[in-house]
C-alpha positions in Angstrom: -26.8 -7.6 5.4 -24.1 -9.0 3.3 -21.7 -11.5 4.8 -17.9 -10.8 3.5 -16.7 -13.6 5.3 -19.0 -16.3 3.4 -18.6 -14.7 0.1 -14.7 -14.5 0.5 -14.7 -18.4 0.7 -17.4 -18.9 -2.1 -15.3 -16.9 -4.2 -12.0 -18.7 -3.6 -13.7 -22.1 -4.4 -11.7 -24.6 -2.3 -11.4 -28.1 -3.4 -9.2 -31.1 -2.2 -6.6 -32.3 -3.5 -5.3 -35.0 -1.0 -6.6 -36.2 2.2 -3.9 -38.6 4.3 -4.0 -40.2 8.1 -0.6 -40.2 8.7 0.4 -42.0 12.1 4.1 -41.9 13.6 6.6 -43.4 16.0 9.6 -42.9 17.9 11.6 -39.6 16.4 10.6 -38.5 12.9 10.2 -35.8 10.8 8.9 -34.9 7.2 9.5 -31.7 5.5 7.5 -30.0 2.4 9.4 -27.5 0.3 7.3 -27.0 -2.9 5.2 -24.5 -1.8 1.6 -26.0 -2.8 -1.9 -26.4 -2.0 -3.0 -24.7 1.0 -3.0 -27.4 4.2 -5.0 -28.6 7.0 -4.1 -31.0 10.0 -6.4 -32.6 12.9 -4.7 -34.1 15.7 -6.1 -37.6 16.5 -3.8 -38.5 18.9 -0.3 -37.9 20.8 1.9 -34.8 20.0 3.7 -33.5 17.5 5.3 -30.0 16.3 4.8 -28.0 13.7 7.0 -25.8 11.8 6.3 -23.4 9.1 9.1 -21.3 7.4 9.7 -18.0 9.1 7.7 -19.3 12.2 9.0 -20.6 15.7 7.3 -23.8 16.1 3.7 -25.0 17.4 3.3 -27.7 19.5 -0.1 -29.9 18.4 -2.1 -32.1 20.8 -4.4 -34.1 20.5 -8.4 -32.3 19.5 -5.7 -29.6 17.3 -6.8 -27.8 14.0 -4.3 -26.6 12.3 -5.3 -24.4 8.8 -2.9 -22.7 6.7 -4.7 -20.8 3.9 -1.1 -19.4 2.2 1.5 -21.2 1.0 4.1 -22.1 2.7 7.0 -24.6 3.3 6.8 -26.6 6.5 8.1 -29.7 8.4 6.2 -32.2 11.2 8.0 -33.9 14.0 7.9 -35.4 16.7 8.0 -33.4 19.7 11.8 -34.4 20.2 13.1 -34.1 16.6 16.0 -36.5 15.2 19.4 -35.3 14.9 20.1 -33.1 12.4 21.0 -35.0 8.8 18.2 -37.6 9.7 16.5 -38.6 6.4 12.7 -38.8 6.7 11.5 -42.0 6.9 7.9 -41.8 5.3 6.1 -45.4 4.0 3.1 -46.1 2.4 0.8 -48.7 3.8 -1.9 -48.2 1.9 -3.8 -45.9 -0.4 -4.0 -42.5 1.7 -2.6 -44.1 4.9 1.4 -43.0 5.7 3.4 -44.2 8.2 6.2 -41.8 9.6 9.5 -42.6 11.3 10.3 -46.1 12.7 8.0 -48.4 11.8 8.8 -51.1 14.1 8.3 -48.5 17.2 4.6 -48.1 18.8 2.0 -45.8 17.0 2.5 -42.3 19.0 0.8 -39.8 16.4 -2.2 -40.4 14.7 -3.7 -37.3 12.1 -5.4 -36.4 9.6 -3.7 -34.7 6.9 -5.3 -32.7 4.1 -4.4 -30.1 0.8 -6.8 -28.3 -1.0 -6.4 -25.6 -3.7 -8.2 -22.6 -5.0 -10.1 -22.2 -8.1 -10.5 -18.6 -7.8 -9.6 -16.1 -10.7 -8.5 -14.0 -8.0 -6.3 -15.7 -5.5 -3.7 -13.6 -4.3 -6.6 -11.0 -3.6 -8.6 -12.8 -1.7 -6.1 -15.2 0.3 -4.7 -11.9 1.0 -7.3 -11.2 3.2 -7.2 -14.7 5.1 -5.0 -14.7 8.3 -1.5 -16.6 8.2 -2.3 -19.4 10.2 -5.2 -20.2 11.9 -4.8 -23.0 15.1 -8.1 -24.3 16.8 -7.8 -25.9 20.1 -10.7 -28.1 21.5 -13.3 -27.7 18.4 -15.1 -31.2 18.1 -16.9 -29.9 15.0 -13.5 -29.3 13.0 -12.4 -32.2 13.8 -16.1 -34.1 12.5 -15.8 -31.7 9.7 -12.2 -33.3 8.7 -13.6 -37.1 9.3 -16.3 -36.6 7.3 -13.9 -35.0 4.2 -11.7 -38.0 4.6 -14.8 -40.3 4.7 -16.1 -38.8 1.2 -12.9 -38.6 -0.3 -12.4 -42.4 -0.6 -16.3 -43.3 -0.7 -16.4 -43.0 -4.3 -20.2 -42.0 -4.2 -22.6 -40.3 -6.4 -22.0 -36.2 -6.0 -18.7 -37.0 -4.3 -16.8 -33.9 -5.5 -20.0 -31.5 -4.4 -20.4 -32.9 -1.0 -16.4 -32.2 -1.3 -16.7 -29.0 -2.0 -19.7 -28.3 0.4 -18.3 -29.6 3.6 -14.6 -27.6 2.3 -16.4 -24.3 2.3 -17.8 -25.5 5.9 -14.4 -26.3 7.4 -12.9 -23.1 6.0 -15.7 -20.6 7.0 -15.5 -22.1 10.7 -11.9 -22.8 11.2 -12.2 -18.9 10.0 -14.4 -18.3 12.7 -12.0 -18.9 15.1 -9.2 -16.9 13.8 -10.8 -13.4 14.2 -10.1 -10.9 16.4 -7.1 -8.4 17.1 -4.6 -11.2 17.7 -4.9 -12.2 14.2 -3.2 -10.8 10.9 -4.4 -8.1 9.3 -7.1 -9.0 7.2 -10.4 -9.1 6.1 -11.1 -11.1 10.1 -9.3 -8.7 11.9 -11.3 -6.2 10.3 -14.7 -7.4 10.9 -14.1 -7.9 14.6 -13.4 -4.0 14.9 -16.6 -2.6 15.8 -16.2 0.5 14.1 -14.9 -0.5 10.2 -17.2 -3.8 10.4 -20.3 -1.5 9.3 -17.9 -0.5 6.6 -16.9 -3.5 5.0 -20.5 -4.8 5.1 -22.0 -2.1 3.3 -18.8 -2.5 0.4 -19.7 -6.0 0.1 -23.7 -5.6 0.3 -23.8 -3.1 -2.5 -20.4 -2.9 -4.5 -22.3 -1.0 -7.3 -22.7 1.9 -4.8 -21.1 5.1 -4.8 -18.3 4.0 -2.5 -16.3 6.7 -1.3 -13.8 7.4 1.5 -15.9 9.9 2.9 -19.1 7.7 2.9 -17.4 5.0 4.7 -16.1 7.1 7.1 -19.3 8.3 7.8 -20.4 4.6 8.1 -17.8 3.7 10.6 -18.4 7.1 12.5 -15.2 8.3 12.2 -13.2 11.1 11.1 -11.9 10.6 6.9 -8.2 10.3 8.4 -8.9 8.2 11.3 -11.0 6.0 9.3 -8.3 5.7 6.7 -5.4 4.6 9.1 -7.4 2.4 11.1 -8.8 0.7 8.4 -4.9 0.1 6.5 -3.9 -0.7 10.0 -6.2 -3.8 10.5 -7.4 -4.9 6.7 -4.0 -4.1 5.9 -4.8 -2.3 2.5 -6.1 1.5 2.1 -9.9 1.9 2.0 -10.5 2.2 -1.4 -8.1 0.1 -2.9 -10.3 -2.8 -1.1 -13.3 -1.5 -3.0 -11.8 -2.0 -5.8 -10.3 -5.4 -5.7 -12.8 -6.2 -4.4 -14.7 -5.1 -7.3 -12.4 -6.8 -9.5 -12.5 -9.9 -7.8 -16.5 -10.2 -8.4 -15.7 -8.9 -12.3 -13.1 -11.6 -13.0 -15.7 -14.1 -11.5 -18.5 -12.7 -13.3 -16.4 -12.5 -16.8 -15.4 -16.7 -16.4 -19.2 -17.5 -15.7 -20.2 -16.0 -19.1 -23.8 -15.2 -18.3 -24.0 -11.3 -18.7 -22.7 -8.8 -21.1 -19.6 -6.2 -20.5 -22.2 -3.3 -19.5 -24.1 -5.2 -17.3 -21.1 -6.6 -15.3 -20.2 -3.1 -15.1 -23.1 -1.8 -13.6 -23.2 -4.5 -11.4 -19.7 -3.6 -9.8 -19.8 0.2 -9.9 -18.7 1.8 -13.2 -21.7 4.0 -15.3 -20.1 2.3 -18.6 -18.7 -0.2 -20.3 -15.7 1.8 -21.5 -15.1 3.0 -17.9 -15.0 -0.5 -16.4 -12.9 -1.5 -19.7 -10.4 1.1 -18.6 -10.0 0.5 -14.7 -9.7 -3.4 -15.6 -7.2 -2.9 -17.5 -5.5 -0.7 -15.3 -5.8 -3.2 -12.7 -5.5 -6.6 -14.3 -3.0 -6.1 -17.2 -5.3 -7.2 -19.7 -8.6 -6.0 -21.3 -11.6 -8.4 -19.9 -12.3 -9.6 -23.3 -8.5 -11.3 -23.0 -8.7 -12.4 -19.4 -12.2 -14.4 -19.9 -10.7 -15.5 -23.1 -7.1 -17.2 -21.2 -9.9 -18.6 -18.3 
């Protein structure tokens, strides 16, 4: 059987960006508003809180993972924040290693600070699927996983940005592993913990050439066309069939930048009898032909 979860990470193609261990003392904060790379934060030691716009904030003790696969704005503190108007105190003391707050007062927070980005031709589809926020409590191997990022990140070795990428895909796959379940956003997680639409989505991502239809996933998922289709937009958080065909979509845009088969075939591969039919529902899609999209990638 096809595994959705491991080909929604290969697809997005995480790499990192910038790996930091930040310590702090006495009250400080730090805030980041430009809304980059997606972010991830192990707890070493002591407490801290963490904020993320729109969000009341999380407390984060020590043996914490925190992952944030979206973008979003968000400030660290300590757990009792300066006044308001503070200015951040934030000093380098040397290359990757920040010191936060007053840097005379003892060390009370030590983490490990990383952001990564996608290199996906697809990224609002498929982070779409990811949950907000995913916060691990406890997990010795997350916390390895992020030691031995940081480690590789300044070793300078040979293969240093495929290990990278390697032990990325690791840490995403099983902070994602965590994050499942029907406390989680709707998404592709949420979804594969419901016993009845996880046949579903397995059998859309072990044969996307199929003849996919609502009817024939309902039948998968034993359940009734309507049922099928409200449960499924309930807890994927898209209709049925508009996931088949991002998801679709998502595999053609990666198989158009790779360059290694022609239009007909990539159709076929993804569902469409023709050329001209997957031409057309591209389009439709994407805004652009796929001769124009692999071009601009």
């Amino acid at each position: 059987m096809s595994d959705p979860l491991a080909e929604i990470v290969s697809l997005l193609k995480p790499v990192p960006a910038i790996a930091k261990l930040v310590t702090a003392g006495g009250t400080w904060w730090v805030e980041r508003r430009e809304l980059g790379s997606p972010f991830y934060c192990a707890i070493v030691e002591g407490q801290c809180l963490l904020t993320i716009a729109g969000r009341s904030p999380i407390r984060l003790e020590a043996g914490d993972f925190m992952l944030v696969p979206q973008i979003h704005a968000f400030t660290m503190s300590s757990v009792r924040p300066p006044p308001p108007g503070t200015s951040p105190r934030r000093l380098e003391t040397g290359p990757g290693v920040f010191r936060l707050g007053n840097p005379d007062a003892p060390s009370e927070v030590t983490a490990m600070v990383g952001h990564c980005s996608f290199l996906a031709n697809d990224q609002q589809l498929l982070g779409s699927l990811l949950p907000d926020i995913v916060h691990a409590r406890g997990k010795a191997r997350l916390m390895d996983l992020v030691r031995m990022i940081h480690a590789e990140m300044v070793s300078g070795l040979a293969a240093r940005d495929m290990i990278l990428s390697r032990l990325l895909e690791v840490l995403f796959i099983d902070a994602l592993r965590c994050a499942g379940g029907a406390a989680a956003s709707p998404g592709l997680l949420r979804g594969l913990s419901d016993i009845r639409l996880a046949p579903a989505l397995r059998r859309i991502h072990q044969d996307p050439s199929a003849a996919l239809s609502i009817e024939a996933l309902a039948e998968t998922s034993s359940m009734s066309r309507s049922a099928f289709f409200e449960r499924f937009r309930r807890e994927v958080g898209v209709a049925p069939m508009g996931y088949v065909t991002g998801w679709r979509m998502a595999l053609a845009k990666d198989l158009l930048v790779r360059r290694e088969m022609p239009l007909i075939e990539i159709a076929t591969r993804i569902g469409y009898g023709s050329a001209s039919a997957f031409h057309v529902a591209f389009t439709r899609h994407v805004g652009v032909t796929p001769g124009v999209f692999a071009g601009r990638a």
